[in-house]
C-alpha positions as CSV (number, residue, x, y, z in Angstrom):
1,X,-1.0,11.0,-24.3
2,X,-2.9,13.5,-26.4
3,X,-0.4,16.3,-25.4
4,X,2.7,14.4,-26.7
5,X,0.5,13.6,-29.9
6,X,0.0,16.9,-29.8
7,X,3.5,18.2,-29.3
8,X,4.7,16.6,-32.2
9,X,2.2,17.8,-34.1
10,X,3.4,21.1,-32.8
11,X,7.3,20.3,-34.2
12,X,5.8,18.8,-37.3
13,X,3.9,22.0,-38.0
14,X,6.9,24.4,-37.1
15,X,9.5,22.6,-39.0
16,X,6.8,22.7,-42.1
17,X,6.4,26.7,-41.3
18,X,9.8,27.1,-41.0
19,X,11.7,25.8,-44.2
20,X,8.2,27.0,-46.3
21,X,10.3,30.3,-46.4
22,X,12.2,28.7,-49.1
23,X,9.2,29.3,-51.5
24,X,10.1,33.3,-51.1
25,X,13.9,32.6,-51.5
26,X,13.4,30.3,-54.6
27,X,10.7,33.4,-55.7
28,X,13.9,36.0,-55.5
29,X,16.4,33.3,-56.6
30,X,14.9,33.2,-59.8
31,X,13.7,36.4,-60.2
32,X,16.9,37.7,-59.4
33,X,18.5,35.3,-61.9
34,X,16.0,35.9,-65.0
35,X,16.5,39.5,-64.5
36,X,20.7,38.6,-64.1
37,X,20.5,36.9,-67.3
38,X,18.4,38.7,-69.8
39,X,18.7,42.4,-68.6
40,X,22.3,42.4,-67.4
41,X,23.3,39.3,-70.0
42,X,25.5,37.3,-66.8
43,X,23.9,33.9,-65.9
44,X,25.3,32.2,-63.4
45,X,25.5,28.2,-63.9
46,X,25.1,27.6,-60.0
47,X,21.8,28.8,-60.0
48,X,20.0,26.2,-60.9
49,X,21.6,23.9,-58.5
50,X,20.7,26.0,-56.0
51,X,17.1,26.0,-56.9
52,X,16.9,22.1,-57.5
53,X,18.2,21.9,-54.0
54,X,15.9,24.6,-52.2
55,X,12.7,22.7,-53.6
56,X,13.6,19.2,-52.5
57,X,14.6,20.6,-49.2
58,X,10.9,22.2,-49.3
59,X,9.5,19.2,-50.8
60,X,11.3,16.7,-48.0
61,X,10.2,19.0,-44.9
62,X,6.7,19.2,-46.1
63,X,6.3,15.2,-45.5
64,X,6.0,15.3,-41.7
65,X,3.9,19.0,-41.8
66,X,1.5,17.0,-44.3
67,X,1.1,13.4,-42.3
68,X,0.1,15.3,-39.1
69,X,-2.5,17.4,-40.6
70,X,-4.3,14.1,-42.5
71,X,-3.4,15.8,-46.1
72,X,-1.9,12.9,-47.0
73,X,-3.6,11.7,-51.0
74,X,-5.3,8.2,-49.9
75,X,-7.4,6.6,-52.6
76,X,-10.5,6.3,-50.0
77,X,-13.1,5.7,-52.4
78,X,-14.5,2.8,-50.0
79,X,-12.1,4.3,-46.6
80,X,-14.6,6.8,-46.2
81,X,-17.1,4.3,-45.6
82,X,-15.4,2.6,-42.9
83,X,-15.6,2.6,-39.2
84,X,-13.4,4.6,-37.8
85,X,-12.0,1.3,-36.2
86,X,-11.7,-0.3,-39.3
87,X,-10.1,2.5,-41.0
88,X,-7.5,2.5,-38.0
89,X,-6.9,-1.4,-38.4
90,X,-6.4,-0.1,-42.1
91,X,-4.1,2.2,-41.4
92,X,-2.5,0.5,-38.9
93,X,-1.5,-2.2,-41.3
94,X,-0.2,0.1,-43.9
95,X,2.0,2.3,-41.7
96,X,3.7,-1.1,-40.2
97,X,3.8,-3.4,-43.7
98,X,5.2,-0.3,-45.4
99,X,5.7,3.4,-44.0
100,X,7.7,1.7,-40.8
101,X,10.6,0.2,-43.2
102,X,10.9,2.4,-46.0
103,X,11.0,5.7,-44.0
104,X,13.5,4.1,-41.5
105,X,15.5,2.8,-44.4
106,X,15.0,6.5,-46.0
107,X,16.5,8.0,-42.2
108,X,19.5,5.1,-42.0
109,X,20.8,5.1,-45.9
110,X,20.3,9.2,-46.1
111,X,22.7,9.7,-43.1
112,X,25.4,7.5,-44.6
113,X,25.0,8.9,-47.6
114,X,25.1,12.4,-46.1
115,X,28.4,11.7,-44.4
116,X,29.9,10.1,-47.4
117,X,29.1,13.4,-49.5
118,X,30.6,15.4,-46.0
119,X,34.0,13.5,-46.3
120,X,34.5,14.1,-49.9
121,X,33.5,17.5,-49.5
122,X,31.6,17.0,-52.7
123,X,30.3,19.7,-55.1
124,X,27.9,20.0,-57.8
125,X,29.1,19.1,-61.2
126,X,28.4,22.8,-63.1
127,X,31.2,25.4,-64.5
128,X,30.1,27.0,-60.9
129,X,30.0,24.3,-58.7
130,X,28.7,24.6,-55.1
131,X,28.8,22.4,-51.8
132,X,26.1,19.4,-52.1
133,X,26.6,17.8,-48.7
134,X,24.6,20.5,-46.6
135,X,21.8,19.8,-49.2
136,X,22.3,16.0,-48.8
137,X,22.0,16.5,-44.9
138,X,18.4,17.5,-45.4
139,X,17.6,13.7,-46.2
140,X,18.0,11.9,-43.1
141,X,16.6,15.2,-41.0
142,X,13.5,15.1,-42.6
143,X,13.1,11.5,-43.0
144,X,13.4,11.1,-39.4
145,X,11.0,14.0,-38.9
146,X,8.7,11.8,-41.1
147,X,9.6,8.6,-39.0
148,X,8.6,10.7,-35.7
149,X,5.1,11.8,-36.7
150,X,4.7,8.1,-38.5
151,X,5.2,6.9,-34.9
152,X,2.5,9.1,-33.7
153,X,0.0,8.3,-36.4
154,X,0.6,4.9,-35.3
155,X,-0.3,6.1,-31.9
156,X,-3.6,7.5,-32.9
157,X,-4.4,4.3,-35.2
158,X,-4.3,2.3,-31.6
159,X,-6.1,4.7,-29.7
160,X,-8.9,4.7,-32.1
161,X,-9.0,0.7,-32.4
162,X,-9.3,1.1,-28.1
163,X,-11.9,3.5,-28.2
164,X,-13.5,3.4,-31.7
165,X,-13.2,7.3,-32.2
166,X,-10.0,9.3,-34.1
167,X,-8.4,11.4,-31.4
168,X,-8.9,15.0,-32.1
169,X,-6.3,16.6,-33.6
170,X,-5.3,20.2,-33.2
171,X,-6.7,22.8,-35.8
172,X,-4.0,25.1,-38.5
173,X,-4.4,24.7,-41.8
174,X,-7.3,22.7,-43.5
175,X,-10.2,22.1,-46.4
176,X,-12.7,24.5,-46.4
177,X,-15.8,22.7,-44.9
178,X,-18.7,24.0,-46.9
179,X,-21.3,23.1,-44.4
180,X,-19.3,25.4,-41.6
181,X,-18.9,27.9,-44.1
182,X,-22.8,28.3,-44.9
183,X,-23.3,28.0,-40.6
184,X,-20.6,31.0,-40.5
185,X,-22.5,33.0,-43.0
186,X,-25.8,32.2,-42.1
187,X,-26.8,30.8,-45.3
188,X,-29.3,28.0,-45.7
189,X,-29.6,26.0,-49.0
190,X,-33.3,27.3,-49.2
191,X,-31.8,30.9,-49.6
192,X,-28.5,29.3,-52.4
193,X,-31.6,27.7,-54.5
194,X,-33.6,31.2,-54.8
195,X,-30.4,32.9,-55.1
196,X,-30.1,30.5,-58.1
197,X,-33.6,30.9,-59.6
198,X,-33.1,34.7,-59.6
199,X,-29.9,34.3,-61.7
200,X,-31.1,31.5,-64.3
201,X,-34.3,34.0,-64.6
202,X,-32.3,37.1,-65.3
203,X,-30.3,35.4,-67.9
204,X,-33.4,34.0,-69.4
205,X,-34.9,37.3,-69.8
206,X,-31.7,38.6,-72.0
């Protein structure tokens, strides 16, 4: 069970890797453009439709990426208190009252709407107008990447009510921990609160 969890983790993470390229084409899209503009006095009107549409592609592909590493913002002011099987009942809830029907409605309505903008061919409404349906396509994809990994966080939420422990998920990009950081470092807080004496004395003897 843990290696499908796993595996989609795994697509989650690639498909976030992948399309967070765009942040070095948007970098050179508008650098190339400010330098288009002001040096060489030719702006282009398609260019910021191009832009708009690279950062909600970046922004829509980012969803799954962020659900299966837990980066998700979650007001857990008293969740952190919580049993872990009480924050999976939680959870649980949440994902089926309201993630369940609004990303699958998200998936259903963004394909129509995708192949609607396909038939008509439709453009962007600028002096320079360029194709909008590819852009549009990007909705239902990564919705339904987002309904996948919802499906496993659902998993997870009912293998922690059975066994009253989160499974593990596997490590890429997180927090820094400060506690591992100090263990890394072989720092103690003994050795940060002399460290700090030694400052607050040096600046008292200015």
């Amino acid at each position: 069970m843990l290696k499908f969890l796993w595996g989609v983790d795994r697509l989650s993470t690639w498909i976030g890797k992948l399309f967070s390229w765009l942040v070095v084409a948007l970098t050179l899209l508008i650098s190339w453009e400010v330098f288009s503009r002001y040096a060489l006095n030719r702006p282009h009107a398609w260019v910021l439709d191009a832009q708009i549409m690279l950062y909600g592609t970046l922004f829509m592909t980012a969803g799954a990426y962020t659900l299966s590493k837990n980066g998700h913002v979650r007001g857990d002011v008293l969740y952190g208190f919580f049993q872990p099987r009480t924050q999976a009942a939680i959870d649980l809830t949440l994902y089926i009252a309201f993630f369940l029907p609004g990303v699958f409605a998200m998936t259903w309505a963004g394909w129509t709407y995708a192949h609607e903008s396909l038939a008509i061919r439709e453009q962007t409404f600028s002096a320079e107008p360029i194709p909008l349906y590819p852009f549009k396509f990007m909705i239902p994809f990564a919705a339904g990447v987002l309904l996948l990994q919802g499906l496993v966080e659902i998993a997870r939420c009912v293998l922690c009510l059975r066994t009253g422990a989160w499974p593990r998920r596997q490590d890429d990009v997180e927090e820094v921990d400060v506690d591992k950081l100090k263990a890394m470092v072989h720092v103690r807080d003994e050795d940060i609160a002399a460290l700090d004496r030694v400052v607050v004395a040096k600046d008292g003897a200015r």
